[in-house]
Backbone as CSV, one residue per row, in Angstrom:
resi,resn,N_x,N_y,N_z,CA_x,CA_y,CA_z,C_x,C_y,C_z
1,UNK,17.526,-21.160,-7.954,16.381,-20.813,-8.813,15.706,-19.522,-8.334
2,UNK,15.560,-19.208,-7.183,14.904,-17.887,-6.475,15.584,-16.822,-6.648
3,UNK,16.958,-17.643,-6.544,18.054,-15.800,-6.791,17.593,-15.627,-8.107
4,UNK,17.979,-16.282,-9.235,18.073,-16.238,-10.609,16.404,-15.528,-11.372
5,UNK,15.380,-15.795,-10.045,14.167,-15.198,-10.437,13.869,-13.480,-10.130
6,UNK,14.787,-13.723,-8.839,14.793,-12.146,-7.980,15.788,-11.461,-8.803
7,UNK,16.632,-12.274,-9.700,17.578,-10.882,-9.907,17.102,-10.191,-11.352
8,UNK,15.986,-10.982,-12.082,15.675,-10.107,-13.401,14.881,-9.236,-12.785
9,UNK,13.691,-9.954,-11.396,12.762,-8.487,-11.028,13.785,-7.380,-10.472
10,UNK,14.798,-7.319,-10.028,15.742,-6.428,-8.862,16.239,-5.692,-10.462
11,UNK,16.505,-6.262,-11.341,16.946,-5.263,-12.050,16.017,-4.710,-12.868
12,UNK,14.687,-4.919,-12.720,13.834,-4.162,-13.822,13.193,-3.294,-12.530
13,UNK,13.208,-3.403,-11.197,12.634,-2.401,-10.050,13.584,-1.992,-9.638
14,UNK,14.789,-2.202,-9.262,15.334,-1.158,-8.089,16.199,-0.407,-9.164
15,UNK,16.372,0.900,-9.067,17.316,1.766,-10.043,18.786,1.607,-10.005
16,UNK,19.318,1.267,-8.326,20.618,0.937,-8.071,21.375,0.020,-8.432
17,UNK,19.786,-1.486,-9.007,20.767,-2.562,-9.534,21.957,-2.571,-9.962
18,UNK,22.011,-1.466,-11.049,23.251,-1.407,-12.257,24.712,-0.987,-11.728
19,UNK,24.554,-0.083,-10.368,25.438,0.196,-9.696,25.749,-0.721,-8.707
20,UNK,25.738,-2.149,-8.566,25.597,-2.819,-7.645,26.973,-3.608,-8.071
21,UNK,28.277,-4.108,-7.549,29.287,-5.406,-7.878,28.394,-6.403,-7.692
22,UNK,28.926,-7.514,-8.588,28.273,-8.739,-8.408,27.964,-9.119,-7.181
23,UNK,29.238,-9.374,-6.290,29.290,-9.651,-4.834,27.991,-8.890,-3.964
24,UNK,27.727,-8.033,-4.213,26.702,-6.921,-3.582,25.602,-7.848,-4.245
25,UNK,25.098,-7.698,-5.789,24.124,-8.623,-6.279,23.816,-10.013,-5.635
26,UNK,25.030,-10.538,-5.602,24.350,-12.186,-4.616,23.953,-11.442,-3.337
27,UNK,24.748,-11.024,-2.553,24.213,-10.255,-1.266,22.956,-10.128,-1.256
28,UNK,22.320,-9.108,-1.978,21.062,-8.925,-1.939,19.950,-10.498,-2.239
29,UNK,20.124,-11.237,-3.681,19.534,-12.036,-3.320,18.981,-13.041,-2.579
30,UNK,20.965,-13.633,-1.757,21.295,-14.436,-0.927,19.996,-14.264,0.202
31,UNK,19.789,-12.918,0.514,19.101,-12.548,1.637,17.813,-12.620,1.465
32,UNK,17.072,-12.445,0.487,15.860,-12.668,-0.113,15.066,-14.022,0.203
33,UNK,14.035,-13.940,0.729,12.737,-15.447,0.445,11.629,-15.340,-0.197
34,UNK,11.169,-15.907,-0.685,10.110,-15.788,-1.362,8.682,-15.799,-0.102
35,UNK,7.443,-15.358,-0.345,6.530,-15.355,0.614,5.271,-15.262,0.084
36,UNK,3.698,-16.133,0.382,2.840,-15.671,0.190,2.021,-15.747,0.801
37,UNK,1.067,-15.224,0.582,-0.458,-14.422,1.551,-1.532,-15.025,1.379
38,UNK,-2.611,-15.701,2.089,-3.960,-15.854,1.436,-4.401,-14.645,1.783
39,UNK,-5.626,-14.222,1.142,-6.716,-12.654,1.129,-6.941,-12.587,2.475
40,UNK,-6.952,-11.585,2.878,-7.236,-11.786,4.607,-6.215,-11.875,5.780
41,UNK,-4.953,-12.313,4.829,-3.805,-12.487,6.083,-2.926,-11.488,6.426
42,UNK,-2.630,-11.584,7.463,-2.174,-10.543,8.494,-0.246,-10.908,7.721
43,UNK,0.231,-9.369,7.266,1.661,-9.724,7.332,2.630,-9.123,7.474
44,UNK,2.088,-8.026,8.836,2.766,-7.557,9.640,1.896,-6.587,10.350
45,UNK,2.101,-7.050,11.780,1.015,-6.735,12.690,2.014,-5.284,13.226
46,UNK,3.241,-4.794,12.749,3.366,-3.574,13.740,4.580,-4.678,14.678
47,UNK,5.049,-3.598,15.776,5.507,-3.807,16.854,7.027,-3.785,16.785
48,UNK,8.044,-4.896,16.985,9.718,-4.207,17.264,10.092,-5.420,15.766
49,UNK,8.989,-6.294,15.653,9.694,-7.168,14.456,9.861,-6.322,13.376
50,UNK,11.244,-6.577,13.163,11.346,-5.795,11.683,11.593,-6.428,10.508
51,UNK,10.409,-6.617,9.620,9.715,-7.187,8.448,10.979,-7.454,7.160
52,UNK,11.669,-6.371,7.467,12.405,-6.142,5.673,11.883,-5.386,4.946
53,UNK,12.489,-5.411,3.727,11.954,-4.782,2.550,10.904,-5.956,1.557
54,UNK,9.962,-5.153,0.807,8.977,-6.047,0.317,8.812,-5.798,-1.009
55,UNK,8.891,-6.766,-1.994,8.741,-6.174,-2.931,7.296,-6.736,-3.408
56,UNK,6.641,-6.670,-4.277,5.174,-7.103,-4.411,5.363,-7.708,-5.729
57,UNK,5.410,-9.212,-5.972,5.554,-9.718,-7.474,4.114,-9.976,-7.860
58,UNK,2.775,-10.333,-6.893,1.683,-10.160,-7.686,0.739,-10.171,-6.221
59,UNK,-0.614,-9.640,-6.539,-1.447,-9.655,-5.689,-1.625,-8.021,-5.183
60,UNK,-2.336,-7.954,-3.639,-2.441,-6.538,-2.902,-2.236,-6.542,-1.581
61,UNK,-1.019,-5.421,-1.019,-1.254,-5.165,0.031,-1.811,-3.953,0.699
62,UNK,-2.065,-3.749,2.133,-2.964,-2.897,2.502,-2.150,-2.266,3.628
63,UNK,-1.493,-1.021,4.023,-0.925,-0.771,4.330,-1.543,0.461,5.444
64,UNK,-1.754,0.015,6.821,-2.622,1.016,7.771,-2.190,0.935,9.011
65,UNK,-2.677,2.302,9.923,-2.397,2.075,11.739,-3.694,1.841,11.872
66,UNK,-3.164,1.036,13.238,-4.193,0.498,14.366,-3.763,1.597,15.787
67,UNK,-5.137,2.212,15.842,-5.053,2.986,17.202,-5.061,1.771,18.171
68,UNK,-5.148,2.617,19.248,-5.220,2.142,20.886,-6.477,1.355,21.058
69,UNK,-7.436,2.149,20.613,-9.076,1.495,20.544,-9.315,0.641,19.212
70,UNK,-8.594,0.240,18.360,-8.725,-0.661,17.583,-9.291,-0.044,15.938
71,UNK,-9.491,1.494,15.992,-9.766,2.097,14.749,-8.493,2.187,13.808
72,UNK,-8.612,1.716,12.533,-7.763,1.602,11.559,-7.676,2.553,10.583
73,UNK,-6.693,3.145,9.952,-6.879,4.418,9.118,-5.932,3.818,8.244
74,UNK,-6.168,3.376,6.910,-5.610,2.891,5.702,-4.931,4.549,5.124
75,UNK,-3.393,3.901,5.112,-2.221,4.772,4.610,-2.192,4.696,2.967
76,UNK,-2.465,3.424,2.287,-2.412,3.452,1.202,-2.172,1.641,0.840
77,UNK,-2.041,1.785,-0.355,-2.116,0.254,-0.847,-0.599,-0.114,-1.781
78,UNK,-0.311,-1.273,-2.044,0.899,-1.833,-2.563,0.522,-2.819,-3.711
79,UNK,0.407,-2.395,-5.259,0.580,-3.194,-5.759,1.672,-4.414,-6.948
80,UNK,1.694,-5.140,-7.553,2.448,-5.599,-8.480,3.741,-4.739,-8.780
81,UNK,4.778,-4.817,-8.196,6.119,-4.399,-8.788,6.337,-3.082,-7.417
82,UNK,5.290,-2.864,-6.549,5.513,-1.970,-5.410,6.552,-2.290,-4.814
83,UNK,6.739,-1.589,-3.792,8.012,-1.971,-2.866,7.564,-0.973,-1.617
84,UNK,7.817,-1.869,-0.445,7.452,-0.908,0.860,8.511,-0.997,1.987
85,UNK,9.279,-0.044,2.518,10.299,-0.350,3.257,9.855,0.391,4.565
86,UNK,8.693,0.654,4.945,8.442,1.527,5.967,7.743,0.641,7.544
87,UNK,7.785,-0.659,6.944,7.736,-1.753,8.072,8.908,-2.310,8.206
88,UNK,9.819,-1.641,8.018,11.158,-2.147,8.096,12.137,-0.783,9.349
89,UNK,11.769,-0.280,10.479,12.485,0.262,11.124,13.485,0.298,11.290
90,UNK,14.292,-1.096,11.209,15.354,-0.818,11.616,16.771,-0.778,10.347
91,UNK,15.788,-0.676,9.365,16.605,-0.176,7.890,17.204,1.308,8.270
92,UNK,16.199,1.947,8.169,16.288,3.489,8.062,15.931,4.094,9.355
93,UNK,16.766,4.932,10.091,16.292,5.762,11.128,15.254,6.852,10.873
94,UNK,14.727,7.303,9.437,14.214,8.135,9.402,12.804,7.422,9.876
95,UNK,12.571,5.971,9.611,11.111,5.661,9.949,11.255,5.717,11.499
96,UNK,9.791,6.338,12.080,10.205,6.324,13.179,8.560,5.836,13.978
97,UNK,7.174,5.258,12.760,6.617,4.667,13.472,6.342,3.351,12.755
98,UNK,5.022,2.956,13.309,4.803,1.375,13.059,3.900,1.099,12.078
99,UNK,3.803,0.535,11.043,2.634,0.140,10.356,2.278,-1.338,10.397
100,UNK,0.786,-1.683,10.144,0.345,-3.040,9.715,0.112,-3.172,8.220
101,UNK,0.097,-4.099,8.051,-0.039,-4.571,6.686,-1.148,-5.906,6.269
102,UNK,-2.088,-6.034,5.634,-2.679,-7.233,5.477,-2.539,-7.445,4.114
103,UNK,-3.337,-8.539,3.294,-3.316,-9.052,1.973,-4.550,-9.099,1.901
104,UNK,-4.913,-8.011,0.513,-6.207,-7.672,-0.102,-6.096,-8.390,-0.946
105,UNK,-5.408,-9.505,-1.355,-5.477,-10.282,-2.264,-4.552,-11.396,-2.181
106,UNK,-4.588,-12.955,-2.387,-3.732,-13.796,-2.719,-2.620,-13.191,-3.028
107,UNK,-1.575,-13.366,-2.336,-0.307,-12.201,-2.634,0.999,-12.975,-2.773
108,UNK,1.439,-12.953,-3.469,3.350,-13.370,-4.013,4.281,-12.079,-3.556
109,UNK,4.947,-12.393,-2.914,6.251,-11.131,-2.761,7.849,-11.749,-2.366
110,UNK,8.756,-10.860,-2.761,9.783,-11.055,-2.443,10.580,-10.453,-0.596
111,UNK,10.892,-11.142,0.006,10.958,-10.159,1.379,12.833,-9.895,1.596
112,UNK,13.083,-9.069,1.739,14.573,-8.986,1.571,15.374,-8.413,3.275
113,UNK,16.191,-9.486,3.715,16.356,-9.321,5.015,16.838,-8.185,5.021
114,UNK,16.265,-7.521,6.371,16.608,-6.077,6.596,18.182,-5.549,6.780
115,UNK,18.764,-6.362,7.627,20.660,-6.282,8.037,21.022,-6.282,7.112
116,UNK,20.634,-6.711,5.949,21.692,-6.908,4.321,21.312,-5.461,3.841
117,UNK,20.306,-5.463,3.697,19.481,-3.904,2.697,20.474,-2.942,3.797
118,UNK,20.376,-2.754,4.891,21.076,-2.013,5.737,22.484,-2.047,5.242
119,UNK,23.513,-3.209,5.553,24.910,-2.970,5.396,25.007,-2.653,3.753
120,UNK,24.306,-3.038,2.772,24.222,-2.791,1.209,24.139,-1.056,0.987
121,UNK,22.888,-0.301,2.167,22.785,1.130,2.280,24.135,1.621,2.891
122,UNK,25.082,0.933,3.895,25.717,2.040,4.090,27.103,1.941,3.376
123,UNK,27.460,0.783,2.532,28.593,0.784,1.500,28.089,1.104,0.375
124,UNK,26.659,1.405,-0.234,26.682,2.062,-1.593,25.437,3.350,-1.384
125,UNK,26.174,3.964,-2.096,25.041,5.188,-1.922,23.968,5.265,-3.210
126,UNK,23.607,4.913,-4.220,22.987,4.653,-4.875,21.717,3.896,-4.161
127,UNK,22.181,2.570,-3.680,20.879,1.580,-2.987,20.541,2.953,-1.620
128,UNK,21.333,3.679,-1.356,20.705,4.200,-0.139,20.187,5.332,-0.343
129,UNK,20.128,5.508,-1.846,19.366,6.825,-2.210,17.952,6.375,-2.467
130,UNK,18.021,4.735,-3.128,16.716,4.260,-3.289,16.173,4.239,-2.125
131,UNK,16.804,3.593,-0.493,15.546,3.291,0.203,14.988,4.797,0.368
132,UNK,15.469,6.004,0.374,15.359,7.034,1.088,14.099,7.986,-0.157
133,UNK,14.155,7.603,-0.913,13.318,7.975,-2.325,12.177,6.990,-1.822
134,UNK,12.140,5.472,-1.848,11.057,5.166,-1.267,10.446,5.511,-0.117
135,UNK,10.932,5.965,0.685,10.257,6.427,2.048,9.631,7.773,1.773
136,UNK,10.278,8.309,1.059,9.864,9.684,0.993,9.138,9.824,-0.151
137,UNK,8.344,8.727,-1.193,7.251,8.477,-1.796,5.995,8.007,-0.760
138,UNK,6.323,7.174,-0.132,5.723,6.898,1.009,4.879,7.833,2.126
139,UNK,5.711,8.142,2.279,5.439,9.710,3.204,4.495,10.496,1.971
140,UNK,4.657,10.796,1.188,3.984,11.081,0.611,2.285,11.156,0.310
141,UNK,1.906,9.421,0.169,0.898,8.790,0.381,0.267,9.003,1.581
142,UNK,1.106,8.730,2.922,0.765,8.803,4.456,0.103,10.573,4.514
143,UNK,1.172,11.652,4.260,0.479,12.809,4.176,-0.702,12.877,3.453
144,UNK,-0.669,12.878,2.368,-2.278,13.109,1.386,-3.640,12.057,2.369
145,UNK,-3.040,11.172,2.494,-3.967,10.424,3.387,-4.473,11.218,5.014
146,UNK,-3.592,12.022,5.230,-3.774,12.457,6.606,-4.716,13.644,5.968
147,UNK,-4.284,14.245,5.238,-4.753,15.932,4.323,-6.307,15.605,4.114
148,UNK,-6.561,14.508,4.087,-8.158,13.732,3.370,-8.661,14.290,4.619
149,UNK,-8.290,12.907,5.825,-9.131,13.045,6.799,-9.016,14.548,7.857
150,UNK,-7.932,14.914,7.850,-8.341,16.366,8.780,-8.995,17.356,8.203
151,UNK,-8.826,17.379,6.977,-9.394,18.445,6.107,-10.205,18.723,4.767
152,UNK,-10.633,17.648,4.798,-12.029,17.609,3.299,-12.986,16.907,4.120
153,UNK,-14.095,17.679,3.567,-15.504,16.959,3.681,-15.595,15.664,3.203
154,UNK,-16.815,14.789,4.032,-16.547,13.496,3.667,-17.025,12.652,2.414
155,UNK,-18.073,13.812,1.721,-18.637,13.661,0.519,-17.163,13.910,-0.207
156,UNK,-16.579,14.753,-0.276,-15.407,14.836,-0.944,-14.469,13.806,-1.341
157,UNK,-14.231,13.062,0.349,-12.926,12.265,0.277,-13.786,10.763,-0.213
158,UNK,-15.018,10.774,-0.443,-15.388,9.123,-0.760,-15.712,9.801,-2.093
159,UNK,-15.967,11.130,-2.565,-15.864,10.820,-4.513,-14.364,10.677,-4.773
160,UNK,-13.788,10.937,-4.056,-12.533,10.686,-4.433,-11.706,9.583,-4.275
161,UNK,-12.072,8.998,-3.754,-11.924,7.723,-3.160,-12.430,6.900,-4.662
162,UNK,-14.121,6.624,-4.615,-14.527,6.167,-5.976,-13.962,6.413,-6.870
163,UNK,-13.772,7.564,-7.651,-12.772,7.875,-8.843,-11.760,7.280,-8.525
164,UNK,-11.331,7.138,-7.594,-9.604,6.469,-7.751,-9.814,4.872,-7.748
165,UNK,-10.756,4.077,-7.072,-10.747,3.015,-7.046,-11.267,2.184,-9.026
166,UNK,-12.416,2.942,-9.507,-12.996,2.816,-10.867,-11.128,3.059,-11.740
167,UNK,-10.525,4.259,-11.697,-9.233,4.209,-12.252,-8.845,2.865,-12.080
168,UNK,-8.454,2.809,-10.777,-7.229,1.757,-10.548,-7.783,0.156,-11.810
169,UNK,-9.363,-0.168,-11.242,-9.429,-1.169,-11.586,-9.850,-1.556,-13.518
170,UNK,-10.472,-0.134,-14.025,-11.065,-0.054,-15.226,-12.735,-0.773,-15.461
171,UNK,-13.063,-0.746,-13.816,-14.332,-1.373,-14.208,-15.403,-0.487,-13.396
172,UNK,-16.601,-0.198,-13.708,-17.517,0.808,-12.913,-17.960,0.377,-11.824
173,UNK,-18.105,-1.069,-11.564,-18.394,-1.524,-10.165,-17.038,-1.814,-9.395
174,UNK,-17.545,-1.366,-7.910,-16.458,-1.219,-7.156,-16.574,-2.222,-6.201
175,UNK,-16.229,-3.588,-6.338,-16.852,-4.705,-5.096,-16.075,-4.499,-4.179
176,UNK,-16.411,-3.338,-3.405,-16.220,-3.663,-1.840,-17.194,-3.280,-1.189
177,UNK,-17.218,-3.874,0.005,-18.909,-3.480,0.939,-18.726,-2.427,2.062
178,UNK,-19.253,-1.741,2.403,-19.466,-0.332,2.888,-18.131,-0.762,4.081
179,UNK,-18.151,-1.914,5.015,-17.135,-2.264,5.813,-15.963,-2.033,5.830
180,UNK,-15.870,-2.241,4.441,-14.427,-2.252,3.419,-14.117,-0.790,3.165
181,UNK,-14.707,0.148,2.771,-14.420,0.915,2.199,-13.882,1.985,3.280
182,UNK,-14.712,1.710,4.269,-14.754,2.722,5.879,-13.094,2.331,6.248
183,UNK,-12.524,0.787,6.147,-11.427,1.143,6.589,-10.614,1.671,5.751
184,UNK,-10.947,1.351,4.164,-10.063,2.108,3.795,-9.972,3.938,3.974
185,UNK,-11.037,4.580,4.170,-11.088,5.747,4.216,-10.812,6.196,6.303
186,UNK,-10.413,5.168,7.014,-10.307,5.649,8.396,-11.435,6.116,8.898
187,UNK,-12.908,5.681,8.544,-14.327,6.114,8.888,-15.276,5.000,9.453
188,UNK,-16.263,5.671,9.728,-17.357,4.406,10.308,-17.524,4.160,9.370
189,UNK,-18.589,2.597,9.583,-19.307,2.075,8.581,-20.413,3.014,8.201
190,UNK,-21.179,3.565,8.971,-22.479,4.165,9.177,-22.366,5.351,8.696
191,UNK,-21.081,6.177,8.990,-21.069,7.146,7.605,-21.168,6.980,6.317
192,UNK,-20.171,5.931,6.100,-20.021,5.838,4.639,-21.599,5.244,3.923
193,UNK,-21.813,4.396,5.044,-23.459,3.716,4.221,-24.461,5.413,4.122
194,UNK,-24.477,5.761,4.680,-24.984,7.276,4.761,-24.980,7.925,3.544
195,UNK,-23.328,7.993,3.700,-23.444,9.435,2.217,-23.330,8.473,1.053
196,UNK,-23.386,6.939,1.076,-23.440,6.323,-0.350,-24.987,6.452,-0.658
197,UNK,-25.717,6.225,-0.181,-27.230,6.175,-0.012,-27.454,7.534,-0.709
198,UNK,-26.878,8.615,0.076,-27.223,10.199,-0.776,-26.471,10.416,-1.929
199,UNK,-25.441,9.813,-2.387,-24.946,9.833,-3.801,-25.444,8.645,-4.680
200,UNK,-26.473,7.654,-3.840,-27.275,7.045,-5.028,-28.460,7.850,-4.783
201,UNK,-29.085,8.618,-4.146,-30.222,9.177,-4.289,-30.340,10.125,-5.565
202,UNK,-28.779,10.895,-5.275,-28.498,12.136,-6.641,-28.322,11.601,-7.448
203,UNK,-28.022,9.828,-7.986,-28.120,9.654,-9.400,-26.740,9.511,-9.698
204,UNK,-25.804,8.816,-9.004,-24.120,9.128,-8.841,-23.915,7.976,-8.768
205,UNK,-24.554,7.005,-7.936,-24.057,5.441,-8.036,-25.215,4.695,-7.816
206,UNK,-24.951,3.641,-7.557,-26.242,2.264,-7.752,-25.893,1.675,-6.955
207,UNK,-25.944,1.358,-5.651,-25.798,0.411,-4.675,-26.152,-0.947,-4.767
208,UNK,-25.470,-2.551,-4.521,-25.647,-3.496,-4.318,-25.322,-4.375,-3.085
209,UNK,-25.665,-5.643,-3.033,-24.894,-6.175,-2.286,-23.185,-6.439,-2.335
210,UNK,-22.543,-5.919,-1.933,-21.114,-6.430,-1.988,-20.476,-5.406,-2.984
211,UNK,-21.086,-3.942,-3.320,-20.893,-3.706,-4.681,-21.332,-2.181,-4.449
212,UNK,-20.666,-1.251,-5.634,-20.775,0.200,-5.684,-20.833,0.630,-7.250
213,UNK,-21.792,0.553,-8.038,-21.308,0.948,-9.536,-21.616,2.187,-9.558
214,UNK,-20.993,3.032,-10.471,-20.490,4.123,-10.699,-21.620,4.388,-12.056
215,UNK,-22.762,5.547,-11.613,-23.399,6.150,-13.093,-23.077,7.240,-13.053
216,UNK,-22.356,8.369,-12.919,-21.805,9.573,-13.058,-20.564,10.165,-12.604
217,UNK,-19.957,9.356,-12.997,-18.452,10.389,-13.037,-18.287,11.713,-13.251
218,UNK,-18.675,12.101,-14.381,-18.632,13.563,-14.320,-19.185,14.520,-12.954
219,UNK,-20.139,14.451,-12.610,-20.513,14.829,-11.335,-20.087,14.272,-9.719
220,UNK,-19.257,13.192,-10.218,-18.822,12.618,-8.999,-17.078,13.698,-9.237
221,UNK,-16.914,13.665,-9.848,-15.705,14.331,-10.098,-15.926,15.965,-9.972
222,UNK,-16.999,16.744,-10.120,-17.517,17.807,-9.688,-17.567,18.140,-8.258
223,UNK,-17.684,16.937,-7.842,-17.112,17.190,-6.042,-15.777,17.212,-5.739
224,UNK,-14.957,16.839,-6.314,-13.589,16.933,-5.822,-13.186,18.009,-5.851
């Protein structure tokens, strides 16, 4: 029943499906478990375990390093139909560090053992063009994320931040609490409560408990 569920998502997400022999198709599923998250849970702390490939059938993941001193700098997020292969080291030699991962939400995913995705990459080149396209979407995210913090002001990177979070969700309040938002942006708390305070002073947002609503976009978008 799990293969037969994984193989309509595998062929509406991965591009290589179609190039895949059957035999290769069970392969991949064979290797597959199903997995889920309560909000809050840790599901992959980093280190030599190597996770697999992930695919995301519903919910959120949160995808960040943990320094030495325990400061966290959020790489980016994973949602519904995502796929993340960059906690998976020993897939691809090109990854060459560690990420954590938690669940920003009640989370469903598919986890696909890493040795299979591996021997599947080095007999078809199609699946091994996919992992290498995902990593290098990935990388992608990780750079722009680095580009934020070394080099934009911080009024900058939290209107931008807001605009992207109001996108993602379609609603003007943004329920996360200043705590939340700092890790996602790799910042203190005490900054971010700072310059939210001066972009509700200018008339840009409305501060609550647990909560960020959005009264000017246009001018919040004037900062970017």
């Amino acid at each position: 029943m799990v293969c037969e569920r994984c193989k309509a998502l595998f062929a509406q997400r991965f591009s290589f499906w179609e190039h895949l022999s059957e035999e290769e198709r069970n392969l991949l599923c064979e290797s597959t478990n199903e997995a889920s998250y309560k909000k809050g849970q840790t599901v992959h702390s980093g280190g030599d375990d190597c996770l697999g490939i992930l695919l995301v059938r519903s919910g959120q993941l949160r995808v960040y390093m943990l320094s030495d001193e325990g400061r966290e700098i959020t790489l980016y997020r994973l949602f519904a139909g995502d796929t993340c292969i960059l906690a998976a080291s020993c897939v691809l030699n090109a990854i060459t560090f560690d990420v954590a991962i938690d669940a920003e939400e009640d989370t469903e995913l598919y986890q696909i053992n890493a040795a299979a995705f591996r021997t599947l990459s080095e007999h078809n080149v199609y699946a091994e063009n996919f992992g290498l396209q995902i990593v290098s979407a990935r990388f992608s995210d990780v750079m722009w994320a680095m580009q934020q913090i070394l080099f934009m002001s911080f009024d900058r990177r939290l209107a931008i931040f807001l605009i992207d979070e109001v996108a993602k969700t379609g609603e003007d309040t943004i329920h996360l609490t200043h705590e939340q938002i700092a890790k996602y942006m790799g910042s203190a708390r005490e900054v971010v409560t700072r310059m939210l305070k001066y972009f509700a002073g200018e008339g840009l947002v409305e501060l609550s408990r647990g909560g960020v609503k959005i009264l000017d976009k246009k001018r919040l978008r004037e900062l970017i």
